[in-house]
Residue frames as a rotation matrix with the C-alpha (Angstrom) as fourth column:
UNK 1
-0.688 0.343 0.640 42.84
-0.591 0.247 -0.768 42.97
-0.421 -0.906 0.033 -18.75
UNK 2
-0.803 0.591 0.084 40.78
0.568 0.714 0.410 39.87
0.182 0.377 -0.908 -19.28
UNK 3
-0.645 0.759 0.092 36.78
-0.750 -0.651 0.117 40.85
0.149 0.006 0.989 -19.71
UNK 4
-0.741 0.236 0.628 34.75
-0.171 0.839 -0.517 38.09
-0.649 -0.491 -0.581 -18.18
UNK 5
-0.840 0.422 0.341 31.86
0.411 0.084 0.908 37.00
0.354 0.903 -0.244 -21.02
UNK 6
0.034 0.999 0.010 29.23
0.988 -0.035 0.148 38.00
0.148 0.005 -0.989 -18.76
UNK 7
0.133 0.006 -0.991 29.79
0.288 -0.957 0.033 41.58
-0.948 -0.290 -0.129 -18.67
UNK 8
-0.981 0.179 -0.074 29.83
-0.073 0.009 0.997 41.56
0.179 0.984 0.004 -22.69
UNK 9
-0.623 0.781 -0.056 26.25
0.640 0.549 0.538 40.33
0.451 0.299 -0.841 -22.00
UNK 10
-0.299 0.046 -0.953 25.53
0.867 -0.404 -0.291 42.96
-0.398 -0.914 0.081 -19.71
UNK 11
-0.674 -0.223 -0.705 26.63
-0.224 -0.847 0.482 45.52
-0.704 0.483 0.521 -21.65
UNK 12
-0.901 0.433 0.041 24.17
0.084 0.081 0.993 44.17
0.427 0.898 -0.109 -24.66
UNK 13
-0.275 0.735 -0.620 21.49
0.961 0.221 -0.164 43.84
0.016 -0.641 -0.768 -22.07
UNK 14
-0.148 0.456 -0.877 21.47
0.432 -0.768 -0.473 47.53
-0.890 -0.449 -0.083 -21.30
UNK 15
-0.863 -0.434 -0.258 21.35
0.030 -0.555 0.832 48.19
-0.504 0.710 0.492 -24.46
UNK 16
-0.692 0.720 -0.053 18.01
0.009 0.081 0.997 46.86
0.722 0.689 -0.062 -25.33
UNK 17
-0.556 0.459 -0.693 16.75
0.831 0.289 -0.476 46.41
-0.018 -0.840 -0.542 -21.81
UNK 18
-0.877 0.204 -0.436 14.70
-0.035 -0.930 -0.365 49.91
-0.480 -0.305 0.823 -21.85
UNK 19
-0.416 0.556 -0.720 12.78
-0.895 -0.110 0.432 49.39
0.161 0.824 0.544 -24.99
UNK 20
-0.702 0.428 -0.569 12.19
0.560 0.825 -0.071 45.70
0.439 -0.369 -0.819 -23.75
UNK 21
-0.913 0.129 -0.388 10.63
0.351 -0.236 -0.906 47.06
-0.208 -0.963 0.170 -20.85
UNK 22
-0.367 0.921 -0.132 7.67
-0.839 -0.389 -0.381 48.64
-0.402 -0.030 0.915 -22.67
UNK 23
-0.211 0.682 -0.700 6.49
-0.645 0.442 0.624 45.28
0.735 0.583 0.347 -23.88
UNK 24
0.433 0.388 0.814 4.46
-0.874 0.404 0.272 43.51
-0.223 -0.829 0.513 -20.55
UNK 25
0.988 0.123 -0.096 5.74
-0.147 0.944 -0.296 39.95
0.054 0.307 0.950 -22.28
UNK 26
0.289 -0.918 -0.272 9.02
0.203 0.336 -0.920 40.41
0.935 0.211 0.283 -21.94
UNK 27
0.092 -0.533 0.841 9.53
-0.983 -0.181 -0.008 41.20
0.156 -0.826 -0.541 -17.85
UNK 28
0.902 -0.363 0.236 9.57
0.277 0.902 0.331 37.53
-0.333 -0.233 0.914 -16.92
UNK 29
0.776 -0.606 0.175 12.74
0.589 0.595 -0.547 37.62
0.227 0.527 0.819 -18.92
UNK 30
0.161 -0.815 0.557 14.25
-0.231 -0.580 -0.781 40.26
0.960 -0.003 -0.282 -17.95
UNK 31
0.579 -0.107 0.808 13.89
-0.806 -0.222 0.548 39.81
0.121 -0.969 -0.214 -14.35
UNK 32
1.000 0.002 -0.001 15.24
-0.002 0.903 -0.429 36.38
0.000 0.429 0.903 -15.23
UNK 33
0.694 -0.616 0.374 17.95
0.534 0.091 -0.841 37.76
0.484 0.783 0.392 -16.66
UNK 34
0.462 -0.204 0.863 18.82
-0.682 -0.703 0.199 40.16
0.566 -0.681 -0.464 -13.99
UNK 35
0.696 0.060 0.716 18.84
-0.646 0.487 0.587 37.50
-0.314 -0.871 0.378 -11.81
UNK 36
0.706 -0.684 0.183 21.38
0.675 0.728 0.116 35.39
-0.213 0.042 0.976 -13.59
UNK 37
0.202 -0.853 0.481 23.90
0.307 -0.411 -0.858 38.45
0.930 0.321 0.179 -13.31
UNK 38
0.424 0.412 0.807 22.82
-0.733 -0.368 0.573 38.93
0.532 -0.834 0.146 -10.21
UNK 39
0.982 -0.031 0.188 23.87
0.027 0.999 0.022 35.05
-0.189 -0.016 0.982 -9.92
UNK 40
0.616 -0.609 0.498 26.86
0.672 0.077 -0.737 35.22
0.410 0.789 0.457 -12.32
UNK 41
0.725 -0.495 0.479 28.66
-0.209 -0.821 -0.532 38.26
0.656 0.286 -0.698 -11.67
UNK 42
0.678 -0.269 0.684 29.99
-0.734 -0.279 0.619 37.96
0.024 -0.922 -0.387 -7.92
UNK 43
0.828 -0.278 0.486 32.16
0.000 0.868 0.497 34.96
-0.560 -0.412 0.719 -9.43
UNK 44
0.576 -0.450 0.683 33.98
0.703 -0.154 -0.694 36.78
0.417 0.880 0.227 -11.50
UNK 45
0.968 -0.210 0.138 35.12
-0.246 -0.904 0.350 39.38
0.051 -0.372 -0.927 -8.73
UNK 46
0.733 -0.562 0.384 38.30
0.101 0.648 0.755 37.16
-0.673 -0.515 0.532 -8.22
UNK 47
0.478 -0.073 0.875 39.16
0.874 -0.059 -0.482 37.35
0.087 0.996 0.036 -12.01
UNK 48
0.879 0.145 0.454 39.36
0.275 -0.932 -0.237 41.01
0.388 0.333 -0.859 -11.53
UNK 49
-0.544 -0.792 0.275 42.31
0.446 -0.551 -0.705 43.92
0.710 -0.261 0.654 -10.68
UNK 50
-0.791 -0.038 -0.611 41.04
0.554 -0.468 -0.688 46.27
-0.260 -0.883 0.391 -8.05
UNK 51
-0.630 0.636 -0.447 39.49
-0.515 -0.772 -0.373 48.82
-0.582 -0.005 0.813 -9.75
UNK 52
-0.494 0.704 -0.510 37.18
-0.524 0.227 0.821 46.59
0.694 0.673 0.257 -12.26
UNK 53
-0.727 0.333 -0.600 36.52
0.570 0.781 -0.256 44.66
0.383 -0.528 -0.758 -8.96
UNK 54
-0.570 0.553 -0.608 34.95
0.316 -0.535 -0.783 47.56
-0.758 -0.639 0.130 -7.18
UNK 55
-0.389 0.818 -0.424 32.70
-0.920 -0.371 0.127 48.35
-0.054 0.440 0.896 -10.59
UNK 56
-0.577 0.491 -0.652 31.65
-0.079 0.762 0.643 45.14
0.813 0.422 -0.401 -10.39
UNK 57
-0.610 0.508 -0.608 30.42
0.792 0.424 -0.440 44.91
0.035 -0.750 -0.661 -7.04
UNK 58
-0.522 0.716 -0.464 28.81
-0.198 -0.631 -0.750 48.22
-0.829 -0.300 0.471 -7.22
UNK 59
-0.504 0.696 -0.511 27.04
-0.808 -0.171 0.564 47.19
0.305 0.697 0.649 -11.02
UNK 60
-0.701 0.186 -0.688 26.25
0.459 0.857 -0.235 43.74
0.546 -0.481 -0.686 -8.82
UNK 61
-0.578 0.513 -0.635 24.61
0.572 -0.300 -0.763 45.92
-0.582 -0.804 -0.120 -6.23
UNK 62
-0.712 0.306 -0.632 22.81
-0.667 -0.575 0.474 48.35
-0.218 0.759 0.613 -9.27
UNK 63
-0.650 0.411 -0.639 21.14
-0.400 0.530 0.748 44.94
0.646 0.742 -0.180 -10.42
UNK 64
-0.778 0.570 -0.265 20.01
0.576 0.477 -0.664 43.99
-0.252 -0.669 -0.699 -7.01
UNK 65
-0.631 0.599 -0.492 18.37
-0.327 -0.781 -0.531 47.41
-0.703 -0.174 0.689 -6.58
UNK 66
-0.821 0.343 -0.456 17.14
-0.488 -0.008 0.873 47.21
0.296 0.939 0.174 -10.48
UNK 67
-0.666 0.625 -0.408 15.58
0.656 0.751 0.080 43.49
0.356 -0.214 -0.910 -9.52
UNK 68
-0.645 0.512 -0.568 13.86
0.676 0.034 -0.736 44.99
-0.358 -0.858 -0.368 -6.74
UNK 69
-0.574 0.365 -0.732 12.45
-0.475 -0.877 -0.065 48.36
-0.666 0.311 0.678 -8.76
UNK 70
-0.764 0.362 -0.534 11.26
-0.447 0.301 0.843 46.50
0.466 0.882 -0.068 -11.56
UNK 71
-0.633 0.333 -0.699 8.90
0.705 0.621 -0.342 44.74
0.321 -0.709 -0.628 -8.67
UNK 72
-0.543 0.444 -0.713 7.52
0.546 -0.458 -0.702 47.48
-0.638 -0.770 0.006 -7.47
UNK 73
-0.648 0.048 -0.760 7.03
-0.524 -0.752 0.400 49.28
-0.553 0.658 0.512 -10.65
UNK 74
-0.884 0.220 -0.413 4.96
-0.032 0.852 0.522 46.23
0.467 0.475 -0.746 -11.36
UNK 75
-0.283 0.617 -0.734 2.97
0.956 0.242 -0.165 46.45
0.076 -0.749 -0.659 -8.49
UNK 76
-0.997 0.073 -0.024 2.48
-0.074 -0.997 0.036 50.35
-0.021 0.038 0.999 -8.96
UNK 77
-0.439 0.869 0.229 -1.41
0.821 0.492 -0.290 50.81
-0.365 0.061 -0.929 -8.65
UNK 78
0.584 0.482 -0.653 -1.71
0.167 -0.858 -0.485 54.35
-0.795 0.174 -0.581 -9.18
UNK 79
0.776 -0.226 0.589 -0.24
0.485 -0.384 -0.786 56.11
0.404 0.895 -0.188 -12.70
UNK 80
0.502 -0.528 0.685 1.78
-0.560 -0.802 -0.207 58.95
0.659 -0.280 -0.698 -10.68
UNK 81
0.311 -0.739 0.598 3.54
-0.526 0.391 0.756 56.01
-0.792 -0.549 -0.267 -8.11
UNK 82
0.750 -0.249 0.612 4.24
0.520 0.795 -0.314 53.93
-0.409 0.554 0.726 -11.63
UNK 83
0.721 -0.483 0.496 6.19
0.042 -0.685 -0.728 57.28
0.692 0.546 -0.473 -13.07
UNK 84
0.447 -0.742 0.500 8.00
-0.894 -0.384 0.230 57.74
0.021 -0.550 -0.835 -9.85
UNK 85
0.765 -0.084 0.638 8.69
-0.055 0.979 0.195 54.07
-0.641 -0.184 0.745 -9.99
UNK 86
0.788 -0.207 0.579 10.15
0.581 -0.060 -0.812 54.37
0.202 0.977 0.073 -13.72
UNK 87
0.954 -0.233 0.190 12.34
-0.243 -0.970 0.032 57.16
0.177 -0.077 -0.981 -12.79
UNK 88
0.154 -0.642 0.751 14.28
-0.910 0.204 0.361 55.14
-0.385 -0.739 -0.553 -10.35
UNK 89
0.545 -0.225 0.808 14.46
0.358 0.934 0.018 52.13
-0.758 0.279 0.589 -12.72
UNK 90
0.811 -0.255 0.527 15.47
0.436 -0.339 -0.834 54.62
0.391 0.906 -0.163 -15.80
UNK 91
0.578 -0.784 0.225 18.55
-0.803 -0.497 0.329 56.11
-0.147 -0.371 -0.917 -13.05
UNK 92
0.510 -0.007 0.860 19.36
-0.248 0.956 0.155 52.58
-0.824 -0.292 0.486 -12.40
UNK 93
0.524 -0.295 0.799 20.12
0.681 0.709 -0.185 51.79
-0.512 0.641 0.572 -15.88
UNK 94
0.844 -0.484 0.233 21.79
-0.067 -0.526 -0.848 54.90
0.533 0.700 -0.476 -16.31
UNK 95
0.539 -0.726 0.428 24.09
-0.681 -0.077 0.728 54.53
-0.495 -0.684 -0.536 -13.13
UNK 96
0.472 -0.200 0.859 24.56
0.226 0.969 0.101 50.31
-0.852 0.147 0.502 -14.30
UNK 97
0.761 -0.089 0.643 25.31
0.598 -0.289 -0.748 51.90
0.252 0.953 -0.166 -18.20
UNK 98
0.762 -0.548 0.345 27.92
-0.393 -0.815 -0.426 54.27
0.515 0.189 -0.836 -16.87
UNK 99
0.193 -0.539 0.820 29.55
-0.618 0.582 0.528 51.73
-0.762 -0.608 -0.221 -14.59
UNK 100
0.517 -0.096 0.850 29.83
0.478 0.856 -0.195 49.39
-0.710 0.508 0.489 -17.76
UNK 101
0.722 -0.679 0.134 31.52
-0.115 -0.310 -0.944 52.18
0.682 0.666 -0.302 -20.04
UNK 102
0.454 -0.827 0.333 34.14
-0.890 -0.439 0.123 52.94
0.045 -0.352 -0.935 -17.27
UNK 103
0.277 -0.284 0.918 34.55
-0.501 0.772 0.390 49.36
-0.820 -0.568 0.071 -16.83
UNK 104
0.703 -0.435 0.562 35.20
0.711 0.422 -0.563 48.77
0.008 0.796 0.605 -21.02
UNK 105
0.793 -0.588 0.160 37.38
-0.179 -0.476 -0.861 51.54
0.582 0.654 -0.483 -20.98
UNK 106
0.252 -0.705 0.662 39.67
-0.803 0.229 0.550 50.22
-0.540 -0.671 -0.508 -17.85
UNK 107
0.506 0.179 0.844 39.29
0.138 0.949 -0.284 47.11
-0.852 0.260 0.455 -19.90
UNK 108
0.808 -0.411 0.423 41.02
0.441 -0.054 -0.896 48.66
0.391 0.910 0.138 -23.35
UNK 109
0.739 -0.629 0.243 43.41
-0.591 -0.777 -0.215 50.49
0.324 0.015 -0.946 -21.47
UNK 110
0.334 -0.362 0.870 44.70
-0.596 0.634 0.493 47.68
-0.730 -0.684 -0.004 -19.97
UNK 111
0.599 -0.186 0.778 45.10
0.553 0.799 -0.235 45.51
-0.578 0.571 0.582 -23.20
UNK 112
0.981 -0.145 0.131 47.33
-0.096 -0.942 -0.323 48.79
0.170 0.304 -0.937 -24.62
């Protein structure tokens, strides 16, 4: 199965995207970046078989959410709503991270 490039980029994204996250200078960019998968992805659904189609639209929906958490977790005024804020950005990238392994391994079985 072909692997579209931007879901290679993805996949590096979550990889560093956490540890980004504790430096204030780098959200512009991520959110940025979100936003051009957010952009990017939903043209690639075509590309796809069935089942990589349906992890894409749900890691498509994952990134909206993300977008939208990372916003609020910004705007957090109190310590104890910024933690609960985190939480639900740190699920996020675990849901978006487990939707990208199944979606390389459908991806290696398929070239097999």
């Amino acid at each position: 199965m072909y692997l579209p490039p931007i879901y290679l980029e993805l996949e590096q994204f979550l990889e560093r995207v956490k540890q980004d996250l504790t430096n204030p200078d780098q959200h512009a960019l991520i959110s940025a970046k979100i936003a051009t998968f957010i952009a990017e992805i939903p043209h690639t659904f075509n590309q796809l078989e069935s089942l990589p189609r349906s992890l894409g639209v749900e890691m498509h929906k994952q990134l909206n959410l993300l977008k939208n958490d990372l916003v609020f977790w910004q705007a957090a005024r109190t310590s104890e709503t910024q933690a609960q804020r985190w939480q639900k950005i740190d699920q996020r990238l675990r849901i978006l991270t487990t939707y990208m392994h199944q979606f390389a391994t459908i991806s290696k079985t398929a070239n097999q």
